[in-house]
C-alpha positions in Angstrom: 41.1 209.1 -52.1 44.4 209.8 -50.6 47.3 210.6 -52.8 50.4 208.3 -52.7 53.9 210.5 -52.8 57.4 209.2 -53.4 60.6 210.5 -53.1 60.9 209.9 -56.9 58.5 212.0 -58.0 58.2 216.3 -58.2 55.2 215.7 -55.6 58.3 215.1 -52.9 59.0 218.8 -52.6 55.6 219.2 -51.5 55.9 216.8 -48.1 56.3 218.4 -44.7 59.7 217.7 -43.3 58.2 216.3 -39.9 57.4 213.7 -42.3 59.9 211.3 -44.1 60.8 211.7 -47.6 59.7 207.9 -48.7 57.2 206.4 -50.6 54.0 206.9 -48.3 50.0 207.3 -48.4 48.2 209.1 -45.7 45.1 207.1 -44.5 43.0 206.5 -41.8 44.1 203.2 -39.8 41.7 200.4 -40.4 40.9 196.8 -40.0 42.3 194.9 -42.6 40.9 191.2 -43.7 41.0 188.6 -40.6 43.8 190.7 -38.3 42.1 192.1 -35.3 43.7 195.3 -34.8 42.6 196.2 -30.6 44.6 198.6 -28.8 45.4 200.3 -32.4 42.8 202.9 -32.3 45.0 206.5 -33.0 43.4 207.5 -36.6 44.9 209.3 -39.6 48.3 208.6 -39.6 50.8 208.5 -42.1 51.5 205.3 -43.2 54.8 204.2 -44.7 54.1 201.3 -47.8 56.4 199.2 -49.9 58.7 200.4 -52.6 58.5 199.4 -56.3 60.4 195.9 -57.2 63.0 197.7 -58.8 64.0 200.1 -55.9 64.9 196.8 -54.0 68.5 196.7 -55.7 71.4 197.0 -53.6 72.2 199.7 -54.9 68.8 201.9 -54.8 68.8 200.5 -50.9 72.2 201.8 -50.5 71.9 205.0 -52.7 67.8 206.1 -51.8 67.7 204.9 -48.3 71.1 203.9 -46.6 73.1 206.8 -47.7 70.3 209.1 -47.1 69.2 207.8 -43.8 65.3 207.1 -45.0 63.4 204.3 -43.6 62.3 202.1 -46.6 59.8 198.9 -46.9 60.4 195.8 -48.8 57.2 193.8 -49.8 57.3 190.1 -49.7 56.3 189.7 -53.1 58.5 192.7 -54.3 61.9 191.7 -53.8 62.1 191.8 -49.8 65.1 190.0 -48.3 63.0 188.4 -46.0 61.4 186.1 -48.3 64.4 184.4 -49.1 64.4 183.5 -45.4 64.1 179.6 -44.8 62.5 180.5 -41.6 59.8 181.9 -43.2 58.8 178.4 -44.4 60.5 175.8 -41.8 59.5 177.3 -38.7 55.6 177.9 -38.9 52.7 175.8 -40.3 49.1 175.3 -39.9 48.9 172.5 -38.3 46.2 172.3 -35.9 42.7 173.3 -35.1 41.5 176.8 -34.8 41.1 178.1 -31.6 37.4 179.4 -31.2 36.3 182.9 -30.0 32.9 184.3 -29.2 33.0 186.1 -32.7 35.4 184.1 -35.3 37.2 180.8 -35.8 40.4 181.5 -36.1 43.4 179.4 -37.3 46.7 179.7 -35.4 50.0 179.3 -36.9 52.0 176.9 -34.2 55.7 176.4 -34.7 56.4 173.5 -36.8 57.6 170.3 -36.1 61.2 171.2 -37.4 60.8 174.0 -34.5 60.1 172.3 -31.7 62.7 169.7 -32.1 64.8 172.1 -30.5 63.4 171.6 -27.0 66.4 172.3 -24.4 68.3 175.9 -25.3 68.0 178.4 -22.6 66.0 181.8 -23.6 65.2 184.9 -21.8 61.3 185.4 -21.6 59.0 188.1 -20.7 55.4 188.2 -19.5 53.2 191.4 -19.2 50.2 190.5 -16.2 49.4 193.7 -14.9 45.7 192.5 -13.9 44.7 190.4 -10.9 43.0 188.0 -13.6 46.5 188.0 -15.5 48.5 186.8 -12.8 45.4 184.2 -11.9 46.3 182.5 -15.5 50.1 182.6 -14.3 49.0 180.4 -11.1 46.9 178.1 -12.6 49.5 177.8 -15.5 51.9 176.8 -12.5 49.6 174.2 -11.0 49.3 172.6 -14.2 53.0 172.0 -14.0 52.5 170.2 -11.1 49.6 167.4 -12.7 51.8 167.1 -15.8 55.0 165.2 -16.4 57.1 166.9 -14.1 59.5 169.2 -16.3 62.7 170.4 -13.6 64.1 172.6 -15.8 60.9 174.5 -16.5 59.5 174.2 -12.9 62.6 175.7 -10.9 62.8 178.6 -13.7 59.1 179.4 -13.2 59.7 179.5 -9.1 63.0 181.5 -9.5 61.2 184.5 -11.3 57.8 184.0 -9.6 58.3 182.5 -6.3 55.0 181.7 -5.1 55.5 181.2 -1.8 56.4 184.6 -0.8 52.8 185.4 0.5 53.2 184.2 4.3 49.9 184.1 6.4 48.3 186.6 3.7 50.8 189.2 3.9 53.4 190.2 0.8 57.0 189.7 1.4 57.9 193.2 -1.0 61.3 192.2 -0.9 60.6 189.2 -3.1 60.1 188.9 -7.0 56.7 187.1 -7.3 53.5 187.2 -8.9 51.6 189.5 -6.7 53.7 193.1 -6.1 54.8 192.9 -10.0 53.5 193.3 -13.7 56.4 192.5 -15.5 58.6 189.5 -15.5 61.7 188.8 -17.1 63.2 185.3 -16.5 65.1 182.2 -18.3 63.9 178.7 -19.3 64.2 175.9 -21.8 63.0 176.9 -25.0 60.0 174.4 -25.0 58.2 176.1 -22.5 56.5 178.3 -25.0 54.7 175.3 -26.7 53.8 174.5 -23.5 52.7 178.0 -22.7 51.3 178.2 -26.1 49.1 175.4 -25.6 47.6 176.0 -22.1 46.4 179.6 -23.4 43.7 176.8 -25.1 42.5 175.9 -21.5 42.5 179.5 -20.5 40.3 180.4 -23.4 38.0 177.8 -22.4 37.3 179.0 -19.4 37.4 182.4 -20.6 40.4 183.4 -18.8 43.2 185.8 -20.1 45.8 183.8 -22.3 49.7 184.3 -21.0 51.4 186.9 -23.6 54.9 185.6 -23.6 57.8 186.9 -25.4 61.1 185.7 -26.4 62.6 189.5 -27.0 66.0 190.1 -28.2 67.0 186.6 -27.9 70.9 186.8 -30.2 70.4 184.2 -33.3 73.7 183.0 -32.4 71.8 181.7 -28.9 69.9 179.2 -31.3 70.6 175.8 -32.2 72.5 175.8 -36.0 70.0 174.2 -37.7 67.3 176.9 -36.8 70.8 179.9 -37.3 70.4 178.5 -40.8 67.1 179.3 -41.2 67.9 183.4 -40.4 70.9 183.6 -42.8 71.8 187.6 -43.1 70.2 189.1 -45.6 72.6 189.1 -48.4 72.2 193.3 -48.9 73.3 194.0 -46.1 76.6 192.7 -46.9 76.9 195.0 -49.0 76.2 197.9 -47.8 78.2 200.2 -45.3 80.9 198.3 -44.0 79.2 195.5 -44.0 79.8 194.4 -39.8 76.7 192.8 -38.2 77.0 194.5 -35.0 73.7 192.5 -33.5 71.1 189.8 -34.0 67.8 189.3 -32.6 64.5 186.9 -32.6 61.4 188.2 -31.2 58.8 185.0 -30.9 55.8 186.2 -29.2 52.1 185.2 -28.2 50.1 188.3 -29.0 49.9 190.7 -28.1 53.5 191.8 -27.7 54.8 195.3 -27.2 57.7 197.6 -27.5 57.8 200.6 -26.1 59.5 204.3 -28.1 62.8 203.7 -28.2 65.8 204.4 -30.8 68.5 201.9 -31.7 72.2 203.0 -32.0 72.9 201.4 -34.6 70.7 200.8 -38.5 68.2 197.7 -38.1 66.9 196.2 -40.9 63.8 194.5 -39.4 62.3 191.2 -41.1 58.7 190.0 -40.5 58.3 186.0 -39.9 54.8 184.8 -38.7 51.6 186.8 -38.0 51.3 191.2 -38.6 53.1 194.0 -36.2 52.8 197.6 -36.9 55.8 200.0 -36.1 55.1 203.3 -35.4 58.3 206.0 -36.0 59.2 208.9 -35.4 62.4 211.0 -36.9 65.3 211.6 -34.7 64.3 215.1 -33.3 60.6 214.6 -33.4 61.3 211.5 -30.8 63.9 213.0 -28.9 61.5 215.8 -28.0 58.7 213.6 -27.2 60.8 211.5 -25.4 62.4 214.1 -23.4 59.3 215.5 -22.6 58.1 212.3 -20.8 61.4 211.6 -19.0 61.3 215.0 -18.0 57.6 214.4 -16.1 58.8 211.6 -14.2 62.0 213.3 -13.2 64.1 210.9 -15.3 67.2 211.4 -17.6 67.0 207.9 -19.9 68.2 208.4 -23.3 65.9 205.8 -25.1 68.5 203.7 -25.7 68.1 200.4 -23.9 64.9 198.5 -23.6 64.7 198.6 -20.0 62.5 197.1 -17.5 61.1 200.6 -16.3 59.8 201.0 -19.7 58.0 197.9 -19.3 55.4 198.5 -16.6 54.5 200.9 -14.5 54.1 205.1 -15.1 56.6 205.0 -18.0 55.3 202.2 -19.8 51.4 203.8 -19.5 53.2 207.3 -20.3 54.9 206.1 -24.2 52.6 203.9 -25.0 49.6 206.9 -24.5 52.0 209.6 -26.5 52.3 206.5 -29.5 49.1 204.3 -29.5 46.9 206.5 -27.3 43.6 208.3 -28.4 45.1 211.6 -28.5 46.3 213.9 -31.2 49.0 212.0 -32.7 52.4 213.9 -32.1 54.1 215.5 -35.1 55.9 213.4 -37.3 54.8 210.3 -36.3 53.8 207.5 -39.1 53.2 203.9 -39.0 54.4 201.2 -41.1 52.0 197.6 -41.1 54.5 194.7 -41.8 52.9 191.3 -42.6 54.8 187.7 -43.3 57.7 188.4 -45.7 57.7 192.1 -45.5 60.8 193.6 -44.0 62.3 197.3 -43.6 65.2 199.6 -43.5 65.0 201.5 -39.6 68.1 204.0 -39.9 70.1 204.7 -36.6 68.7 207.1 -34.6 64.9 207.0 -36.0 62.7 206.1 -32.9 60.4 203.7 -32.8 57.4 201.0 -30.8 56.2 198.1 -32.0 52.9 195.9 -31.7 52.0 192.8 -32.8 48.3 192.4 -33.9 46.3 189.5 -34.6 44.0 187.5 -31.8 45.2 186.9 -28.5 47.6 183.9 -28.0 48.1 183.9 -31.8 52.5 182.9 -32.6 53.8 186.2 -33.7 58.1 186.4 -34.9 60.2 188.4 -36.0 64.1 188.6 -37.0 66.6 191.7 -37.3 69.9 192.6 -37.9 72.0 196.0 -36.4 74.6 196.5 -38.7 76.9 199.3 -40.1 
């Protein structure tokens, strides 16, 4: 049975310091009920778990973990912010039937009603197809635009990123952005095109074809519509500690599975779970700068992990973090792992690096919200 240690007890004196002084359990990563959890495969790492309801004051946040730079987990049904979030509620339901798989039936968790109102506002996507039967699913997505209600505004965003006629008498134009001499794709459209996309995963399924993973990443909450701004209201703690500026807002509304690679943020994040499960795997500020470092300096590169660019997307970089995080390999010192589900939310000090996954079956809604702030 593995022994659970907290910061608040005489076992803390006792913890490495490659490891953070929080409430944590060491186990070996598992399955847990009805999540499917492939691509997370690294074994016996530290995992990170929820405080006690009554260290989810303002001031034990501000005092325990703030103040003393410590990541911290909130538990949805121990006093975490982010169950007080109307999103949490007005944005997601169960609503239609379950998909079906070769080994479970699955319900799926669509945007609600309330949601999709919201049809026309601009967001920036992504898509991850590094596989030729990937990119297949992206055509056939496109043709399907074609025998449906024609949709302009969805249409000439899709050709502006893809461009699918840049293949001339068989031959690839290199100079152009399209489907076939890329594996990541970053573009704008109406917001409605991830029901859409959402939906046609279905078709894909049944004829056993990868489903699109799309992802609305780092889309500002101020970019929404009011009415769905007023379902993230700030968390009211974090008003209160600090200084309490918001420096930044984000969404991040993905079809599993999504991924971010190591990175660090600049500035504290407090990090709220809305639909489905992601794990975040950390690292402390040294422990990540080294490993970091020690990739850059492989490829000849001189990034400084603080900007979620498009080379760490796809390509060399993308396969070099996410083998040094999620690989099979020894896990690197000081790395632990925190399992966020619905509700949950946590404390990510400044400087603290971390990736992120979403788990749960393919094509399943996953979101989450965060706020930078100081």
């Amino acid at each position: 049975m593995s022994k659970v240690l907290s910061t608040f007890s005489p076992w803390s004196r006792h913890i490495s310091k490659t490891v953070p002084l929080c409430r944590y359990f060491s186990q070996t990563t598992s399955s847990r009920k009805g999540i499917s959890r492939k691509g997370i495969s690294r074994k016996g790492i530290p995992r990170l778990v929820a405080v006690a309801a009554e260290y989810t004051t303002t001031e034990a946040f501000r005092t325990r973990s703030f103040e003393l730079e410590k990541p911290v987990v909130f538990a949805k049904d121990q006093g975490s912010p982010a169950a007080n979030l109307p999103a949490l509620e007005n944005w997601f339901m169960d609503e239609e039937e379950p998909y079906h798989t070769a080994n479970t039936k699955t319900p799926r968790q669509p945007l609600s009603r309330h949601f999709r109102r919201f049809r026309n506002p601009m967001v920036t996507y992504e898509i991850y197809a590094p596989s030729q039967k990937q990119k297949d699913s992206l055509i056939m997505f496109r043709d399907s635009l074609d025998r449906d209600v024609h949709d302009d505004a969805i249409v000439r965003s899709w050709d502006n990123c893809f461009n699918q006629e840049a293949v001339v008498d068989g031959v690839v134009d290199e100079t152009v952005n399209n489907i076939a001499n890329r594996d990541f794709y970053r573009f704008t459209a109406p917001l409605r095109l991830f029901n859409k996309i959402y939906h046609f995963n279905k078709v894909l399924l049944s004829m056993k074809l990868p489903r699109i993973s799309l992802y609305i990443a780092q889309c500002p909450i101020e970019d929404l519509p009011k009415d769905l701004q007023d379902d993230l209201p700030t968390p009211k703690i974090l008003k209160f500690v600090g200084k309490g500026d918001i420096y930044g807002t984000s969404i991040w509304l993905g079809l599993v599975p999504t991924y971010t690679p190591l990175h660090r943020d600049p500035n504290p994040n407090f990090f709220c779970q809305l639909s489905g499960d992601k794990i975040l795997r950390l690292m402390l500020p040294k422990a990540g700068q080294a490993l970091f470092g020690e990739i850059q300096a492989k490829m000849a590169k001189t990034d400084n992990g603080r900007l979620r660019t498009e080379d760490m997307m796809q390509g060399e970089e993308r396969e070099k973090l996410h083998d040094a995080v999620w690989g099979d390999n020894e896990a690197p010192a000081g790395l632990f792992e925190v399992v966020l589900e619905p509700g949950d939310s946590m404390f990510i000090p400044a400087g603290y690096w971390h990736s992120v996954k979403s788990v749960g079956w393919d094509g399943e809604v996953n979101c989450s919200a965060n706020w930078w702030f100081r």
